[in-house]
C-alpha positions in Angstrom: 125.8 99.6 75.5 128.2 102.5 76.8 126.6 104.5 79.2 128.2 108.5 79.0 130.3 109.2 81.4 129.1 110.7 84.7 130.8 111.4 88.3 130.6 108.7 90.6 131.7 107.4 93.8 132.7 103.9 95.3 130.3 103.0 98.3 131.7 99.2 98.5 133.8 97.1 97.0 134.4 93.2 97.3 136.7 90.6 95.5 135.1 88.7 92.9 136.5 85.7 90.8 140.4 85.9 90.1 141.4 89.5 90.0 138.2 91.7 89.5 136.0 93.8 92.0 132.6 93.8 92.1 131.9 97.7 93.3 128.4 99.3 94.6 129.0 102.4 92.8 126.6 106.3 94.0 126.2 108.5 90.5 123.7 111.2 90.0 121.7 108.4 87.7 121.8 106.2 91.0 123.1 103.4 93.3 124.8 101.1 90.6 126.6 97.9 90.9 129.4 97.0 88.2 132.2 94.2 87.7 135.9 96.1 87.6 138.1 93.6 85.8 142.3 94.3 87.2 141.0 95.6 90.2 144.3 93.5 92.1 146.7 96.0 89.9 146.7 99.3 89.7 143.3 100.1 88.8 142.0 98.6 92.1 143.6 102.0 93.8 140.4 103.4 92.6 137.9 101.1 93.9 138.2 103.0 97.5 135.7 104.7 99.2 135.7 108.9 99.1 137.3 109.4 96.0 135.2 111.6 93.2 135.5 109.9 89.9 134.6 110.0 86.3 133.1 106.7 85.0 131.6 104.8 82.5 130.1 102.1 82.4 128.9 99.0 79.9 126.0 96.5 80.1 121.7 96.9 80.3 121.7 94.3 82.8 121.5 95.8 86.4 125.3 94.2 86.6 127.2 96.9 84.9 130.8 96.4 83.9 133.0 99.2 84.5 135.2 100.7 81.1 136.3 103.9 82.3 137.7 104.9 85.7 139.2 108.2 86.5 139.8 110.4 89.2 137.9 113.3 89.1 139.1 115.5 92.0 141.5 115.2 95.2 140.6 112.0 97.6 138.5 113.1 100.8 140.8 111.3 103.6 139.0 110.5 106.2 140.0 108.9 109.8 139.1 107.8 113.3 135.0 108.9 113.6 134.9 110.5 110.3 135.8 107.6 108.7 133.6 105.6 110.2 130.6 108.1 109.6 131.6 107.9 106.0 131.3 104.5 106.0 127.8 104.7 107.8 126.5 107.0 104.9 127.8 104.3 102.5 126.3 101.6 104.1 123.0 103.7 104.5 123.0 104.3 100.6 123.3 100.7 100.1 120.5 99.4 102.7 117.8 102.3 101.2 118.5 103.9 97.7 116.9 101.7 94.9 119.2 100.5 92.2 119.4 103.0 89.0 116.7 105.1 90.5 118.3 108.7 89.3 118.7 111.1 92.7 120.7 114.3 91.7 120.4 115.9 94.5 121.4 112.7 97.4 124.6 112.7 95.1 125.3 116.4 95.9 124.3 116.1 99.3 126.4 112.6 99.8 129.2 115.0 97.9 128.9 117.5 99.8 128.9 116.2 103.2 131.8 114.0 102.6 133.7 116.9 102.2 132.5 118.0 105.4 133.8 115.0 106.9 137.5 115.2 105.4 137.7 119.0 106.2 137.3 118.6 110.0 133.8 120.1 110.5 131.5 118.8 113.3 130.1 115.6 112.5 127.0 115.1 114.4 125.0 118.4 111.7 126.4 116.4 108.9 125.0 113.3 109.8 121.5 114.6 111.0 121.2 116.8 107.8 122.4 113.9 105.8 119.9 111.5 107.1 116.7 114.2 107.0 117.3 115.0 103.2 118.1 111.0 102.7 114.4 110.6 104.2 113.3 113.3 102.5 114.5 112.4 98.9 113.3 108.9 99.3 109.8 109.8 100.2 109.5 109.5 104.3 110.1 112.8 105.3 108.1 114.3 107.6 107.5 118.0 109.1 109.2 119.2 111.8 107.3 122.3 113.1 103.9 121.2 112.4 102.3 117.9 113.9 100.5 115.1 112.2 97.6 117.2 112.0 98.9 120.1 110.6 99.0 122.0 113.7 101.8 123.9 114.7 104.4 122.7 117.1 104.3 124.2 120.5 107.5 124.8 122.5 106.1 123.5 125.7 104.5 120.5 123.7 105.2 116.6 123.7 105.8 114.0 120.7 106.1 111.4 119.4 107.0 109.9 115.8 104.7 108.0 113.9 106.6 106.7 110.7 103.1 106.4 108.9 101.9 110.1 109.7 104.5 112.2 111.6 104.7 113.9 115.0 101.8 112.9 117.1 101.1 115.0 120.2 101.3 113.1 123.7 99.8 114.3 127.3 102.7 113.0 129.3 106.3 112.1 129.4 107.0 108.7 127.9 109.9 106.7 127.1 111.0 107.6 123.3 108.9 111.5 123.2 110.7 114.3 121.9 109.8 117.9 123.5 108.5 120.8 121.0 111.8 123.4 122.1 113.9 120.3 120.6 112.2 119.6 117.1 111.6 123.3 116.5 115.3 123.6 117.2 115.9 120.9 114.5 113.6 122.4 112.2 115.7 125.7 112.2 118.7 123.2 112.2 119.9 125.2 115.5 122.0 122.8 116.7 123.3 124.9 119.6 120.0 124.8 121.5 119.9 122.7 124.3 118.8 118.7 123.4 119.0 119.1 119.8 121.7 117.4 118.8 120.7 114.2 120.8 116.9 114.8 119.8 117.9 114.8 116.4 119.9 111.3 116.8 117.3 109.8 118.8 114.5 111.1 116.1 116.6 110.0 112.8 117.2 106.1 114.4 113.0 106.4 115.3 112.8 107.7 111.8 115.1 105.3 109.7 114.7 101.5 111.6 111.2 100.6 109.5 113.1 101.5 106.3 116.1 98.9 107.5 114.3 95.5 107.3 115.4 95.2 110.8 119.1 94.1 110.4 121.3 96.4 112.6 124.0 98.5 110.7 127.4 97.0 110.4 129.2 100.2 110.3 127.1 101.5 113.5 127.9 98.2 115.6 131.6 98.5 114.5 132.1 101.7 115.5 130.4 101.2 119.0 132.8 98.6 119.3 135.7 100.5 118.5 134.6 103.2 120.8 134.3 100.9 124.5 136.9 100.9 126.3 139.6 98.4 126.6 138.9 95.5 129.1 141.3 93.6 131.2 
């Protein structure tokens, strides 16, 4: 069965057998994987990360085969920390989205801030958005002006992130808390108040390990690497 064609990117892509690819694939219908035979010869040029393409694909099975393989737009080219933060989004959609469960909107979003990323804009507000409306789409959001109970967030306040229920309030500073000024800051996505930025980090890792299994993100442990400095 030919599936119609639909906009697509590459997430990953890995050898398989003698000169085909077998390529985790983001579309608006959702987080595909499919077999892309000549993917050593020309073809292959396609089967890169960032690139907006047109495809089709073949097969009921949940491993698709790829017929069709287009470009679809100019390439976003990323390097040094953009790169690597589009390969943490990637890696992100691998470890969370379902297989073929349809997510228009985490398309335009992953679409979108890509984009960002090749363009030069600040990277840290197109992660943190990224990873709120990732939560958000996938069911584990949570609010971040109003606390577990559904009262408001004060600016003077203390809390802490329950993944079951939300912002709990706290009576005293504690390893891991987040101060009120910072999420109400987040909530407006004013990432020029004091804190917020590194709040937001600190709240989205809180936020995103139960949904991770526990194994550690490659990309995130690469780039850390990359990042210390040289040693005699």
């Amino acid at each position: 069965m030919l599936a119609p064609s639909q906009p697509a990117y590459v997430l990953h892509s890995r050898a398989y057998r003698e000169s085909s690819a077998l390529v985790d694939f983001l579309t608006p219908h959702g987080r595909l994987r499919a077999v892309m035979r000549g993917a050593r010869g020309k073809a292959g040029s396609l089967a890169r990360p960032f690139i907006p393409l047109e495809a089709e694909f073949r097969g009921r099975g949940e491993l698709k085969n790829v017929a069709r393989l287009e470009p679809a737009g100019i390439p976003n080219l990323l390097g040094g920390e953009a790169l690597f933060s589009g390969l943490y989004l990637n890696e992100l959609l691998i470890r969370l989205l379902p297989a073929e469960d349809p997510n228009p909107a985490i398309f335009q979003h992953y679409a979108m801030t890509v984009l960002g990323l090749a363009e030069g804009r600040a990277i840290e507000p197109l992660l943190r958005s990224f990873e709120w409306r990732l939560l958000d789409e996938l069911g584990y959001g949570f609010a971040l002006d109003l606390d577990s109970e559904g009262q408001a967030i004060a600016e003077d306040g203390l809390y802490r992130l329950q993944t079951e229920t939300g912002l709990v309030p706290v009576g005293h500073l504690q390893p891991g808390v987040f101060q009120g000024a910072e999420l109400l800051a987040m909530a407006q996505a004013d990432w020029a108040a004091p804190g917020a930025l590194a709040a937001a980090k600190r709240l989205m890792r809180q936020a995103l390990a139960p949904h991770l299994g526990g194994r550690p993100l490659v990309s995130r442990e690469l780039f850390m690497t990359l990042k210390e400095p040289n040693r005699d």
